[in-house]
C-alpha positions in Angstrom: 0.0 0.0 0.0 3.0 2.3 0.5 4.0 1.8 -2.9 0.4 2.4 -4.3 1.1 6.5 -2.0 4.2 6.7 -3.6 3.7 6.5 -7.1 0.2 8.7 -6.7 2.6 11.3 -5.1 5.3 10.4 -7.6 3.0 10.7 -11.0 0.8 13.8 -9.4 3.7 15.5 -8.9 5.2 15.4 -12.2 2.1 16.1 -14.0 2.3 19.1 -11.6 5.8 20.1 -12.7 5.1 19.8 -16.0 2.6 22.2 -15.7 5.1 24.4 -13.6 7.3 24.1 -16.4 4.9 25.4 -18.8 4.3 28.3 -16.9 8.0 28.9 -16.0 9.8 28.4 -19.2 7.2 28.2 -22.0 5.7 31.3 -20.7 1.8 30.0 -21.4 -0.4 31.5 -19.5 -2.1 29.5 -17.1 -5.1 29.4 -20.2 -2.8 27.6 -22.3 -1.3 25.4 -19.5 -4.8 24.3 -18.6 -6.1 24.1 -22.0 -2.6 21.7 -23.3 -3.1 19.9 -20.0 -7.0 18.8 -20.8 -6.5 18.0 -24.2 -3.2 15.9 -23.4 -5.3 14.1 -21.0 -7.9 13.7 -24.1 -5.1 12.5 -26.4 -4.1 10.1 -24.1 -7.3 8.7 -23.3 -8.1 8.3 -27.1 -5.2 6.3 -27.4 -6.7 4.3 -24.5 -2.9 4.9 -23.1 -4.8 7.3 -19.7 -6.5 4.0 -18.6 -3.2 2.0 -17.5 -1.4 5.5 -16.2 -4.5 5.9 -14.0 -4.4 1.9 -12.8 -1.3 2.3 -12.4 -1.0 6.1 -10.0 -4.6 5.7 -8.9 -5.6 9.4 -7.7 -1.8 10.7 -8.8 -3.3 10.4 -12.0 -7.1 11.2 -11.4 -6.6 13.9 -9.5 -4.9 16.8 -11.9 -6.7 18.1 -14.5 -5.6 16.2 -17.2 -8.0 13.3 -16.3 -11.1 16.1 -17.2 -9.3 15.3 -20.9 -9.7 11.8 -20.3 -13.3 12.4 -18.8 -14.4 14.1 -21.9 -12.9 11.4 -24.0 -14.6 8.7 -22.5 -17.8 9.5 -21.7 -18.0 10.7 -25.9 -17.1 7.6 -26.9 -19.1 5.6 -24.6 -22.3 7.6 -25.6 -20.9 7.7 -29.5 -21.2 4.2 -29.7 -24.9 3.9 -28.1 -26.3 6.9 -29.8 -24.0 7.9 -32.3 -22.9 11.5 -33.3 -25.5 13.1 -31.2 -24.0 10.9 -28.3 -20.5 12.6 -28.7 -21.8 15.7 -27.5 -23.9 14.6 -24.9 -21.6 12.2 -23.3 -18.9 14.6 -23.0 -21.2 16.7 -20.4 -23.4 13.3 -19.3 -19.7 12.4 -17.6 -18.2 15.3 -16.7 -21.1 17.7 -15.7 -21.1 16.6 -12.0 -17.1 18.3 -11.6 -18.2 21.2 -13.5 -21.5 22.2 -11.4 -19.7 21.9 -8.6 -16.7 24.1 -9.6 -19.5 26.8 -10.8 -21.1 26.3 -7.4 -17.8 26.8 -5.5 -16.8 29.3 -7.1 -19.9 31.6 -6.6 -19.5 30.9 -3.2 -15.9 32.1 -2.7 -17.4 34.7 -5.0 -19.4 36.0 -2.1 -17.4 35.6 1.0 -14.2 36.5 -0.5 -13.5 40.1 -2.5 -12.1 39.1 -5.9 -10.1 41.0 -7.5 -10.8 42.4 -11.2 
């Protein structure tokens, strides 16, 4: 079970210093770095090569943004294959709807107890 910690902190952490990296060097804004993040996840997980990464880190790899790639991914193709084209779209926001209300939500909340700046 230690091992199953370690490579979760170990797979997290470079997905998270790839990301630095992007920031750092690249010079992306954190826009891009999100944006190349999810649709890495999404090339991965069309490639069904985000499955066995995931198996392999458990929430190292769940975790960061770059499963919401996978997320989209999957739940297009799963619905793609029972309802066809129309099932691309729906499936994307079917699976991944759940994450995004709540990040809405959240965010309106901090929204109101915190002052943003802007």
């Amino acid at each position: 079970m230690l091992a199953m910690f370690f490579w979760a902190f170990v797979v997290g952490g470079l997905i998270c210093v790839v990301g630095q990296l992007l920031f750092d060097i690249a010079k992306l804004t954190p826009a891009h770095t999100m944006s190349l993040l999810v649709v890495t996840g999404a090339v991965l997980g069309g490639f069904s090569l985000y499955e066995p990464l995931a198996n392999f880190a458990g929430a190292g790899a769940t975790i960061p943004i770059v499963s919401f790639g996978n997320s989209l991914v999957n739940g297009a193709m799963q619905e793609a294959n029972q309802h066809g084209l129309v099932g691309v779209l729906t499936g994307m926001f079917e699976i991944t709807s759940s994450g995004i209300s709540a990040a809405v939500v959240f965010g309106f909340l901090a929204a109101l107890v915190f002052k943003p700046k802007g």
